[in-house]
N, C-alpha and C positions, 0 to 999 in steps of 0.2 A: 245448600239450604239457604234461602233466604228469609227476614223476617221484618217485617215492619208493623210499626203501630205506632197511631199519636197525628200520622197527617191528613190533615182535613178533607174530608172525603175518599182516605184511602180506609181507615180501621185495620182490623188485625189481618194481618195473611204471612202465611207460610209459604214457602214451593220447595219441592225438590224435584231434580233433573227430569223424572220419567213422569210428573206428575201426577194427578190421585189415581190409588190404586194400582200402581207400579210395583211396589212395595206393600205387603198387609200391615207391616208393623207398622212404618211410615205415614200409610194411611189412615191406620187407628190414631196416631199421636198426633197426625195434621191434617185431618179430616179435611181439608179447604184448601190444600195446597194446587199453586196454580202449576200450569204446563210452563217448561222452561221460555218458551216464546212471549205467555202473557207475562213473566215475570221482568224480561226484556224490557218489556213495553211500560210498566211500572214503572222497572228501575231509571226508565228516561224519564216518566213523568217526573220521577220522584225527584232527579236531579236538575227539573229546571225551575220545583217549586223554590220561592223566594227565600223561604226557610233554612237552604239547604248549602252548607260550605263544605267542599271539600278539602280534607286535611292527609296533607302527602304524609308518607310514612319516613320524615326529613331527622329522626331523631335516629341514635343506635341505641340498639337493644339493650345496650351496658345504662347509655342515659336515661332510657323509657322505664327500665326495670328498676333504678336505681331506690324509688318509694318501696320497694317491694322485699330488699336484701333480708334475708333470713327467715324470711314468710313463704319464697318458692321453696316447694320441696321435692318437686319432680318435673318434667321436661312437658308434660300438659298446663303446666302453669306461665311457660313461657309468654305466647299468643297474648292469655288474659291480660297477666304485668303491662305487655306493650302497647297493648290497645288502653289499659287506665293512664301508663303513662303518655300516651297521645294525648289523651282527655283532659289530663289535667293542662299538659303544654296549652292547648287551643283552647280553658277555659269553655270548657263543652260538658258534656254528659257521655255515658255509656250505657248503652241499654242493653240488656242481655235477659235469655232465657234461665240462666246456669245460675244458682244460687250459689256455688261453690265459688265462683269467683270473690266470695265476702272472705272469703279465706286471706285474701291481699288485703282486705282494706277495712281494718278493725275500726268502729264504734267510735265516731269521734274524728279519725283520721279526715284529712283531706278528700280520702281516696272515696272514702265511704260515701260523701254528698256530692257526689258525682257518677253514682250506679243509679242505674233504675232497672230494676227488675219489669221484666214483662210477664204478664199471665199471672201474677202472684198477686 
């Protein structure tokens, strides 16, 4: 699954692997989802706009998660912890679909003004 929103001239798009209508469910939830090839073609556009830094995954998990101690509660919380603690490392943001990831990053926290929810 792929998901971007926010760069100029791209707007909202989803894909997954078999593209629309591969999946009914997949297709009811991402009605616009493109075929894995246009998503390809994207994913290069996307990384040559100017906007766009990539951030290796140069941290361990113990130091990424480390804002998160006592707030994971199960091993789907892993991923989330390390991708906010990427974000905060690189003074970035994290966008995401999952509103359950606010589960990490209480009201106030650091962690919290560096989520942006998508679709909400």
């Amino acid at each position: 699954m792929v998901c971007c929103q926010g760069l100029s001239g791209v707007g909202n798009l989803s894909v997954h692997p078999g593209g629309p209508g591969a999946n009914p469910l997949e297709s009811s939830i991402f009605p616009h989802a493109l075929a894995l090839d246009d998503a390809l073609r994207l994913l290069d556009l996307t990384t040559k706009h100017s906007g766009h830094q990539f951030w290796s995954d140069s941290l361990s998990v113990h130091e990424a998660g480390s804002h998160a101690q006592g707030r994971v509660v199960g091993h789907q919380q892993i991923t989330d912890a390390y991708l906010i603690g990427l974000a905060l490392r690189n003074k970035g943001k994290l966008a995401t679909l999952d509103q359950r990831i606010y589960a990490l990053a209480p009201i106030g926290s650091p962690q919290h003004s560096i989520l942006e929810l998508i679709g909400q």
